[in-house]
C-alpha positions in Angstrom: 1.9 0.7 58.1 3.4 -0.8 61.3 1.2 1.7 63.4 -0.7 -1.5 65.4 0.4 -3.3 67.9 -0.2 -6.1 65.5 1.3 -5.0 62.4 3.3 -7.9 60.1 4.4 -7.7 56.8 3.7 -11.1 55.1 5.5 -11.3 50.8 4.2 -13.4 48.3 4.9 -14.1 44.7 2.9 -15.8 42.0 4.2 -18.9 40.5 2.5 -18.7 37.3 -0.1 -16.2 35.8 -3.4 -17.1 37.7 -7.1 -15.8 36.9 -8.6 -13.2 39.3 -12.2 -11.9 39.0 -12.0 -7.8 38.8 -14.1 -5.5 39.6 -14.1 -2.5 38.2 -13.9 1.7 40.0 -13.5 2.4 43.2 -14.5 -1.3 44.2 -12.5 -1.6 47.5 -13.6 1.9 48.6 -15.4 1.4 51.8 -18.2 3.6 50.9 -22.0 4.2 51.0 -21.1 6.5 47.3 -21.8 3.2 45.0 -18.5 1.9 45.2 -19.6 -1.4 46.2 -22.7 -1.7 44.6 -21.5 -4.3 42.2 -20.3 -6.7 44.7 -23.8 -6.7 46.5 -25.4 -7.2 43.3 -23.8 -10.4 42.7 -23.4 -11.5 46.3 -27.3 -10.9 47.4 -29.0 -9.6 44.2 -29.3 -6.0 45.9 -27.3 -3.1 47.2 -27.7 -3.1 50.5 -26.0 -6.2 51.9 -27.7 -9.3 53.5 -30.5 -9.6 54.9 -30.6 -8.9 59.0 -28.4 -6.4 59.4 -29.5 -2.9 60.8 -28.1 -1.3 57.5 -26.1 -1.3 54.6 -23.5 0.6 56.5 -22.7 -2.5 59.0 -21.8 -5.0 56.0 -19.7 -2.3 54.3 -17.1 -2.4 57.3 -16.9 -6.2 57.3 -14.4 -6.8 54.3 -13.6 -10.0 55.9 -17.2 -11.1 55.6 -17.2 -9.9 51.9 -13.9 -11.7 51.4 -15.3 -15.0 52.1 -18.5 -14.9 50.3 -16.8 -14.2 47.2 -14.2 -16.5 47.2 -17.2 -19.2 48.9 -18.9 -18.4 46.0 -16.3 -19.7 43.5 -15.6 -22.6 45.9 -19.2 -24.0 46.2 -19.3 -23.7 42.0 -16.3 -26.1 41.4 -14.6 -22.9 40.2 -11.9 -22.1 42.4 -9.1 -25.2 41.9 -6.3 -24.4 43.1 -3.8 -23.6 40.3 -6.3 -23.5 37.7 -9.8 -21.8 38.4 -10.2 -18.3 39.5 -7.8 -17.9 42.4 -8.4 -14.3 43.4 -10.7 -10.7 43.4 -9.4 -7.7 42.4 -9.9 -4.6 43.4 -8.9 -0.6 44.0 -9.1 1.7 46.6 -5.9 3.7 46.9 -4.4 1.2 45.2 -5.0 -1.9 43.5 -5.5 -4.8 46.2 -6.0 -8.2 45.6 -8.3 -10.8 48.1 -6.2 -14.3 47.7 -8.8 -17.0 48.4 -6.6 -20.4 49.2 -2.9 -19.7 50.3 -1.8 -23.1 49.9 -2.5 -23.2 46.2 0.4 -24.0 43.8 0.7 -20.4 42.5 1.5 -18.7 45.3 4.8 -18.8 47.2 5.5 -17.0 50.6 8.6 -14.9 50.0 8.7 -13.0 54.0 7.2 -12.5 56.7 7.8 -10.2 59.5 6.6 -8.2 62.4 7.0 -4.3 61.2 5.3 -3.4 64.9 6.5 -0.2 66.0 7.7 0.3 69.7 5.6 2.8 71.5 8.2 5.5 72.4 7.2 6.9 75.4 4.2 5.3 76.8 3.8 2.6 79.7 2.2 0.1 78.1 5.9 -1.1 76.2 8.9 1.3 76.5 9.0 4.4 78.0 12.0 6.9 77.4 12.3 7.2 81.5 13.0 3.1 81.5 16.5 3.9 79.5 17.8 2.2 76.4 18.4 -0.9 78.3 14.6 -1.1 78.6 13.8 0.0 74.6 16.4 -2.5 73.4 14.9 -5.1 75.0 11.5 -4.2 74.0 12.8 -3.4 70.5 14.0 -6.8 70.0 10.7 -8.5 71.5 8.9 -7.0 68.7 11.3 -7.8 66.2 11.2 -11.5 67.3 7.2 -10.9 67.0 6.2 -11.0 70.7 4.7 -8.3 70.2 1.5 -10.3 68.7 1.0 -10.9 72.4 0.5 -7.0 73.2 -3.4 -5.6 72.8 -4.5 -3.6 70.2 -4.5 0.3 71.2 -7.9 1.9 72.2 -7.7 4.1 69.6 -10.2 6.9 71.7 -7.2 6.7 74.3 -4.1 5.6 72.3 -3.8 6.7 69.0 -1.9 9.6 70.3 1.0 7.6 71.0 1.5 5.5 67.6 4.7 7.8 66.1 3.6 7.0 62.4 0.2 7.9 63.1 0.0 10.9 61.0 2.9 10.3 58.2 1.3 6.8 57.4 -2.2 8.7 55.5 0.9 10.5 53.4 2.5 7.4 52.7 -0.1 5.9 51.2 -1.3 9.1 49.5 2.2 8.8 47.8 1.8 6.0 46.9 -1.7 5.5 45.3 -0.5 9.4 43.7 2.6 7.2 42.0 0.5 4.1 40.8 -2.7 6.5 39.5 -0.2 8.8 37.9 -2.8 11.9 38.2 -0.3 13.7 35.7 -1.5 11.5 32.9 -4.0 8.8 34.0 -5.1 7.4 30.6 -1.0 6.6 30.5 -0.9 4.2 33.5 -2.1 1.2 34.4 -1.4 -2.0 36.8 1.5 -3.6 34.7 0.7 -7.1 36.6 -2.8 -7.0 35.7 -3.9 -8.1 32.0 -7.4 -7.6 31.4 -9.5 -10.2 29.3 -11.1 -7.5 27.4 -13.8 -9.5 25.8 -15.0 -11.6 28.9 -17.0 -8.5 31.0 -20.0 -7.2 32.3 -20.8 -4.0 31.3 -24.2 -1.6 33.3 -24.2 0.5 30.2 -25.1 -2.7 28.1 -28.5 -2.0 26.4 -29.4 -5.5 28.2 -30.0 -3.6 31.3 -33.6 -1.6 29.9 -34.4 -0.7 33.4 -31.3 0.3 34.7 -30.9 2.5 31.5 -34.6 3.9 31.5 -34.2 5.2 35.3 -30.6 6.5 34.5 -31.8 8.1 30.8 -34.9 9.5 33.5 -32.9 10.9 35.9 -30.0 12.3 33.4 -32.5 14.3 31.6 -34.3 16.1 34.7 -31.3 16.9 36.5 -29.3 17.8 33.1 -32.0 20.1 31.3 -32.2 16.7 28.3 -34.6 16.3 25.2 -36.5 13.0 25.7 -33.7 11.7 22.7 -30.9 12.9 25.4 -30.1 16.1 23.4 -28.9 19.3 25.9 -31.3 21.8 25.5 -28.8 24.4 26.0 -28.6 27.6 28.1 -29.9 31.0 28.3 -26.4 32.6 28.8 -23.1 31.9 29.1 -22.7 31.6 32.9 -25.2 29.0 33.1 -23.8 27.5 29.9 -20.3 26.9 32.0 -21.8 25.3 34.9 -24.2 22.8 32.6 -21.2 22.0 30.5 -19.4 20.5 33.6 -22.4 19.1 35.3 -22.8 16.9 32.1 -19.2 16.3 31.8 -19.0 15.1 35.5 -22.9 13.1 34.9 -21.5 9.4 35.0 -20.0 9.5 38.7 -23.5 9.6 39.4 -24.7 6.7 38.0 -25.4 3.9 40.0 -26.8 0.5 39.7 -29.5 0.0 42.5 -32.6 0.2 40.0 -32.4 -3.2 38.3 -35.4 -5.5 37.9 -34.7 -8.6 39.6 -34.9 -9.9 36.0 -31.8 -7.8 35.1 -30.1 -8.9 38.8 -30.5 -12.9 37.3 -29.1 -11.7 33.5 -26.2 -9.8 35.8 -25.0 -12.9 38.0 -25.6 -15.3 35.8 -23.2 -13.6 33.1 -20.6 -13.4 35.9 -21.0 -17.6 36.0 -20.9 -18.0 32.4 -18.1 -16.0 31.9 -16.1 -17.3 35.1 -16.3 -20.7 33.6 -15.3 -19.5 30.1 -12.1 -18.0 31.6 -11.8 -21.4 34.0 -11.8 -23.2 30.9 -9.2 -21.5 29.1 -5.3 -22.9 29.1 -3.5 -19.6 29.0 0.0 -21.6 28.5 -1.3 -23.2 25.5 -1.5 -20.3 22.4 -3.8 -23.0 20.4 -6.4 -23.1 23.0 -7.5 -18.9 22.2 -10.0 -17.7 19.8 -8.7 -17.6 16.3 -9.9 -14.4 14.0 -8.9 -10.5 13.5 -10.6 -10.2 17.0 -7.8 -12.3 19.0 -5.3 -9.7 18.6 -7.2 -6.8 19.3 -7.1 -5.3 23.0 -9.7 -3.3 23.7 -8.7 -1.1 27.0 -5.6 -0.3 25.4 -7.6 0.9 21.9 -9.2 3.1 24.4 -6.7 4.5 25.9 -4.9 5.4 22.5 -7.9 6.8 21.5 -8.0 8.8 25.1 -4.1 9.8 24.8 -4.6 10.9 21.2 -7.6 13.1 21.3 -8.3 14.2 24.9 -5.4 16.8 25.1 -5.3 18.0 21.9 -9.4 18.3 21.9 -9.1 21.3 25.0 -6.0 22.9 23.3 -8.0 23.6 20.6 -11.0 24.6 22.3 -8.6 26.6 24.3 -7.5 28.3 21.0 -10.8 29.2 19.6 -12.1 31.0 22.7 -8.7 33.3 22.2 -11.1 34.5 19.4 -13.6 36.1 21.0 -13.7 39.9 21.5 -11.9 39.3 25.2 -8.9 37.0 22.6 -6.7 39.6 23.2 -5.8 39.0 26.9 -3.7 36.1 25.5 -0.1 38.1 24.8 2.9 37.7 23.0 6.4 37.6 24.4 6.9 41.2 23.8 3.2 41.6 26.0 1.8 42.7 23.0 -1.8 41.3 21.9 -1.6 38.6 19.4 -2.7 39.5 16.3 -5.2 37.8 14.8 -4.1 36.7 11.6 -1.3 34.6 13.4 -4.3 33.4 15.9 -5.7 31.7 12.9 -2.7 30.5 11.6 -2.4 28.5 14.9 -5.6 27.3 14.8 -4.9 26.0 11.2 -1.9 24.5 11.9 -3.2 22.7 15.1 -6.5 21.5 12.9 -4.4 20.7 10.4 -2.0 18.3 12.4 -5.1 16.8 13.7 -7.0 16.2 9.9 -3.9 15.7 7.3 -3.8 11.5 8.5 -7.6 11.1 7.3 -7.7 14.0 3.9 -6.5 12.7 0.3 -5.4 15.9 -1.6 -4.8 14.0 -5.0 -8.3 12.8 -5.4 -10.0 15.4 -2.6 -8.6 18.5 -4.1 -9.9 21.6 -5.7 -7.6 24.1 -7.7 -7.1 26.0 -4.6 -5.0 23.3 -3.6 -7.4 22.7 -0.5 -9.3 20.1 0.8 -12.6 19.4 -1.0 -14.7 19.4 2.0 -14.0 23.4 2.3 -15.9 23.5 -1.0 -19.3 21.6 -1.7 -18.0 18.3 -1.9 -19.1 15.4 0.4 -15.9 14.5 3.3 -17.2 11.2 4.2 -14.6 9.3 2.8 -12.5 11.4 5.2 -14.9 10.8 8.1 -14.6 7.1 7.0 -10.4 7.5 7.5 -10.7 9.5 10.8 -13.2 6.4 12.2 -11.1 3.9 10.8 -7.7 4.7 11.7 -8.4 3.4 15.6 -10.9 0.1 14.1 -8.8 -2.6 12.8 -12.2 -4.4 12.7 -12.3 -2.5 9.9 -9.9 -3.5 7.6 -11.1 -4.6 4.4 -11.1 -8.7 4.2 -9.8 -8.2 7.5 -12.1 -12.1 7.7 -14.5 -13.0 9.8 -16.9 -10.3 11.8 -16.5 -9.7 15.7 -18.4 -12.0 17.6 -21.0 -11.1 19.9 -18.7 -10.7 23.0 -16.8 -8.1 21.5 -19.8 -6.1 19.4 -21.0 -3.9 22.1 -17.7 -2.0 22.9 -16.9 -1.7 19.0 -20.4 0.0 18.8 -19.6 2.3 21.5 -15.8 3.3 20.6 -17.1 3.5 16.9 -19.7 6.0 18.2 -17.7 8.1 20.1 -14.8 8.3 17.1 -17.8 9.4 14.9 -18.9 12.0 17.4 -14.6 12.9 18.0 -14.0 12.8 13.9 -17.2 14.7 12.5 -16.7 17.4 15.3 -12.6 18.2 14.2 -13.5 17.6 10.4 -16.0 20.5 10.7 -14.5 22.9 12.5 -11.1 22.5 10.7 -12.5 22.8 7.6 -14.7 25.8 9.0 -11.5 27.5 10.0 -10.0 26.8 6.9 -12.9 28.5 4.6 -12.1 31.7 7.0 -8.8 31.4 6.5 -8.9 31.4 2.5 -12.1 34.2 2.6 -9.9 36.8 5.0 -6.2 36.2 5.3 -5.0 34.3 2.1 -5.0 37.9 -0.4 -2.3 38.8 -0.8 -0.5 35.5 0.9 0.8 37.8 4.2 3.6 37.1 6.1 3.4 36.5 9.4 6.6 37.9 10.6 6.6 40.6 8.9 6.8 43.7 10.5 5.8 46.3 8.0 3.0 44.1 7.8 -0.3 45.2 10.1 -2.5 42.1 10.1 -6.3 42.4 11.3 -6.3 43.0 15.3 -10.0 43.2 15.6 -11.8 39.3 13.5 -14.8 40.3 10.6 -18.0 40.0 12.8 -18.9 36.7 10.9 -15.8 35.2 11.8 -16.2 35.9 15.3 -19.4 34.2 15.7 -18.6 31.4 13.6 -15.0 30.7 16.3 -17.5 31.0 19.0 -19.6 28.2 17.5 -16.5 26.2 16.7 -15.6 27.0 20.5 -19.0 26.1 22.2 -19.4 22.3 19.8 -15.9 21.1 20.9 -16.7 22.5 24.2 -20.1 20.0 24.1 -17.8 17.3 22.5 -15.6 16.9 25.5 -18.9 17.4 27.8 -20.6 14.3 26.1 -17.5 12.5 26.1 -17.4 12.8 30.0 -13.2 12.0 29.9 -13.2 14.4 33.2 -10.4 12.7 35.3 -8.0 12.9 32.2 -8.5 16.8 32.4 -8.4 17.0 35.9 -4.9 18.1 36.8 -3.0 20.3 39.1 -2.7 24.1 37.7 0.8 24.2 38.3 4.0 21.8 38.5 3.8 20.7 41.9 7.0 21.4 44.0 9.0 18.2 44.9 7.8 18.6 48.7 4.6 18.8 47.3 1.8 16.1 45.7 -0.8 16.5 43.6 -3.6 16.1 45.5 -7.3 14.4 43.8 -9.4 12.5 46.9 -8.4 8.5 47.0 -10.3 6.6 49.8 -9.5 6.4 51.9 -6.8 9.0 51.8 -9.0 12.7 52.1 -7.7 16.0 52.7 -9.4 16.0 56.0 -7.5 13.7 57.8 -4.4 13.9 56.1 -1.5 15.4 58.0 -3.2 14.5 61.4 -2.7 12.0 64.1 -6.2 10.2 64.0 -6.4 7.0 62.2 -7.9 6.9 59.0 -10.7 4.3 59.8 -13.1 3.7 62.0 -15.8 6.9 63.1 -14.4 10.0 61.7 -16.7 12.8 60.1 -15.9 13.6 56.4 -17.6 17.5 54.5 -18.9 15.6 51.8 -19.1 19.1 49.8 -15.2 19.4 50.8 -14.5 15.9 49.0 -16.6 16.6 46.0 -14.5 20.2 45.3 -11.1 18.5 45.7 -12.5 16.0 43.1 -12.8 18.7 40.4 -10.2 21.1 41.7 -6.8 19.0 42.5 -4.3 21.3 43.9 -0.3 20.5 45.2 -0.3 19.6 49.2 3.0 20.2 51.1 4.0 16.4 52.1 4.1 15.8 55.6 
C-alpha cells in the first residue's frame, strides 16, 4: 500500500498456464477461527502448528515460515519442476493471493518493479514541510530511485501516526476484495485466472472422514435441537422457530476439522500426494492426454453455481410470497395502498410456481380433464421429480456411456441430493397451491382486474394453514441448504460513496476508517464481527 518505509511494487506475468495447489475458504486469513486449519493438517498432521512453539497463535503470524514448508514440501517430493510440477499455493483472504515457490522458473516473467514508498510529509526522520520543497524534492526523488530501502521501518507504537495513507489504505483494500467477491451476487463471480480441476480435491464432508463426521453429526445435533438421524425437532413457537431456522442455516461456519483420527490425518495427506502427482502428470497443452467419457466435459463448481443462481433467489421470493398469506398478509399493499386482495395473491403465487415447474411437467401424457397437472389429482409426479433432478445431471442422460468414476461420484451424490431435496420441496408446494387455486378461486373463472369484481380479502381457514405450511418447508429447505452468503446482502442500494460492507480479514469494521495499521496487536469485539457477518450494511467510503 506504499505506507512502509519499505514498500515496492514488484509485476509478474505467467508464461503459460501453471498448476497451483488451492486451498479452499478463508485460507490466508490469519486467524485462530479455522481458517487455517487445513494447512496445519497437511503440514504437521494437527491444528495447532509445529511442535515447540508457545502456541498456535505464534505460527499463525509467520506466513513466511508457512510459505516455505509448503512449497519445501513439493520440492523434497520431486513435485515442484520448474515449468511443469506444481509451481504455486493458492489462497484467499481479502482477496485471492498466490505464494510463488521458485521465481526463476520458466513461467514466470518479471514485468516491474518499483519503490511505491511514500515520503513522510511532515516528520524528521525524511522531509519535513519546515525544510521547503527543495528538501521534499530531493527526498522525493531518493525514494523514487529506491533509497529509501535504506530508511528503518516505522515503530508503529510511535510512528504510525505519521504514514498519510494509513487510514485510506484498510478502504482500499476493502474496495477492492468488495469488487472481486462481488457481495451483490457471489455465486456470479469468481477468479477468472483460476480454473479449478474439479475432480482432483479433498473434500472434509467426504464419508471417508467417520470421525470427523461423528464429532460434527454430535455436536450439530446438541447445539441444533437434532433427531439422532439429523432431523430438526422443531420449535415450540414461532419466535424460537426464527432464531433455529438461522442458527441451522448459518451451522457449517462452524465446522472445523481438528477432530480427526490420526488415521483420517494419513488418508487426508496422503490424498493431497496422490492427487498432486496425478495433476504433475498431466500435459494440459496436449487435449489427448485428459480423461475421455461424459465426465470430461462436465465442470462441477460451475454446475453448482447454476444450480445456486437458479434456485437460491427464486426459493426466498417465494417463501417471501407465502408468508404474505398469513392473517398479518395484508401489510403488503398495492400501488393505490390498498391491501392486496387475495385472490390476486394466489395468482402470483401460481404464476411464480408455475415458472419454476412448467420445464419438468408433461401436460399431454400428465394431464387430467381439468387441463391441470396430474400430480394435483392422485397420480404419482415422479416422472416430474425425475425431470426437475435431471435437468442440472448430464450424468444422467440416457446412453450418455460410461458411469462417473470414483473421483467424481461423491459430489454427484451430494448435488443429486440437494436437487432432490430443492425439486420435491417446489413440486409439492406448487401443486398444493394449485389444488387451492382450482377448490376456491377458479368458479366462475374471475377476473383479476376487474373492478365490479370483490375477490376474497380474508383466505378459507384451511388455506391459510396449508400457505403457512408451504411457508415454514421452503423456509426449512433454504435452512438445510445453508446457501447463507448468497442471501446475505445489503437492505438497500448502496449510495456510490458508499460500500457494502460483510467482514473480509483482515479488513473489519473496527479499524476501518482509522489511522492504526491493520496488523500486528489490535483488539477485535468478536460479537461485533459475527453481527456484521449476518447483517451487511452500506459504509460511507473514507
Amino acid at each position: 500500500m506504499g505506507s512502509t518505509r519499505n514498500s515496492f511494487l514488484s509485476t509478474y506475468q505467467t508464461t503459460q498456464p501453471t498448476k497451483c495447489l488451492y486451498f479452499d475458504g478463508a485460507s490466508g486469513a490469519l486467524a485462530e477461527s479455522g481458517t487455517m486449519d487445513t494447512q496445519m493438517l497437511f503440514l504437521f498432521g494437527n491444528t495447532t502448528g509445529p511442535p515447540g512453539r508457545n502456541s498456535s497463535a505464534e505460527f499463525l503470524w509467520d506466513e513466511y515460515a508457512r510459505a516455505q514448508r509448503l512449497c519445501g514440501w513439493l520440492q523434497e517430493r520431486g513435485l515442484d519442476a520448474p515449468g511443469q510440477g506444481i509451481e504455486g499455493i493458492v489462497r484467499m483472504s481479502a482477496g485471492f493471493e498466490l505464494i510463488w515457490c521458485n521465481f526463476s522458473s520458466p513461467s514466470l516473467r518479471l514485468v516491474s518493479r518499483f519503490n511505491v514508498s511514500v515520503p513522510l510529509l511532515g516528520y524528521n526522520r525524511t522531509a519535513s514541510l519546515n525544510d521547503g520543497p527543495e528538501k521534499f524534492s530531493q527526498d522525493l526523488i531518493a525514494t523514487e530511485q529506491g533509497k529509501g530501502e535504506d530508511l528503518p521501518a516505522p515503530d508503529w507504537e510511535i510512528d504510525w501516526d505519521h504514514e498519510p495513507f494509513i487510514a485510506s489504505q484498510q478502504w482500499d483494500w476493502f474496495m477492492s476484495s468488495s469488487r472481486a467477491y462481488s457481495s451483490e451476487d457471489l455465486a456470479s463471480t469468481r477468479e477468472p485466472t483460476i480454473r479449478l480441476l474439479d475432480t482432483e480435491l479433498i473434500c472434509m464432508y467426504s464419508p471417508e472422514f467417520q470421525q470427523l463426521l461423528a464429532v460434527r453429526v454430535e455436536h450439530d445435533r446438541e447445539r441444533l435441537n437434532l433427531t439422532s438421524d439429523g432431523f430438526w425437532k422443531g420449535s415450540s413457537d414461532r419466535e424460537s422457530r426464527r432464531d433455529a431456522i438461522k442458527q441451522l442455516m448459518r451451522r457449517r461456519s462452524r465446522h472445523h476439522v481438528g477432530n480427526l483420527t490420526p488415521q483420517e490425518v494419513d488418508k487426508f495427506r496422503d490424498g493431497i500426494e496422490h492427487m498432486v502427482n496425478l495433476v504433475v502428470g498431466r500435459n494440459f497443452h496436449n487435449n489427448n492426454n485428459h480423461n475421455h467419457g461424459p465426465h470430461a466435459t462436465i465442470s462441477w463448481s460451475h454446475t453448482c453455481d447454476l444450480i445456486v443462481n437458479s434456485f437460491s433467489k427464486r426459493l426466498i421470493q417465494l417463501q417471501r410470497l407465502l408468508q404474505r398469506e398469513s392473517a398479518a398478509a395484508a401489510a403488503a399493499a398495492e400501488p393505490d395502498g390498498s391491501p392486496i386482495p387475495l385472490q390476486r395473491q394466489f395468482a402470483l403465487l401460481r404464476e411464480r410456481t408455475h415458472a419454476l415447474l412448467m420445464p419438468f411437467f408433461d401436460y399431454s401424457s400428465e394431464s387430467s380433464e381439468t387441463g391441470t397437472p396430474s400430480g394435483t389429482t392422485t397420480e404419482p409426479i415422479q416422472p416430474s421429480l425425475r425431470r426437475c433432478k435431471s435437468a442440472y445431471l448430464p450424468w444422467r442422460i440416457p446412453n450418455a456411456g460410461q458411469d462417473l468414476p470414483k473421483s467424481h461420484r461423491f459430489i454427484a451424490e451430494a448435488i443429486e441430493e440437494v436437487l432432490h431435496g430443492i425439486c420435491s420441496v417446489l413440486i409439492g408446494a406448487g401443486l398444493a397451491i394449485e389444488r387451492i387455486w382450482l377448490r376456491e378461486f377458479n368458479h366462475g373463472r374471475l377476473l383479476l382486474d376487474d373492478p365490479g369484481k370483490n375477490p376474497l380479502q380474508q383466505p378459507p381457514s384451511s388455506a391459510e394453514a396449508e400457505m403457512r405450511v408451504w411457508s415454514d418447508r421452503i423456509e426449512e429447505l433454504t435452512a438445510w441448504l445453508g446457501w447463507a452468503p448468497h442471501w446475505m446482502r445489503c437492505p438497500r442500494l448502496c449510495a456510490w460513496d458508499e460500500e457494502c460492507y460483510i467482514p473480509i480479514w483482515p479488513i473489519l469494521r473496527q479499524i476501518l476508517g482509522t489511522r492504526k495499521p491493520a496488523y500486528g496487536n489490535y483488539e477485535v469485539d468478536v460479537g461485533e464481527v459475527e453481527f456484521d457477518l449476518w447483517h451487511p450494511r452500506c459504509l460511507k467510503v473514507g
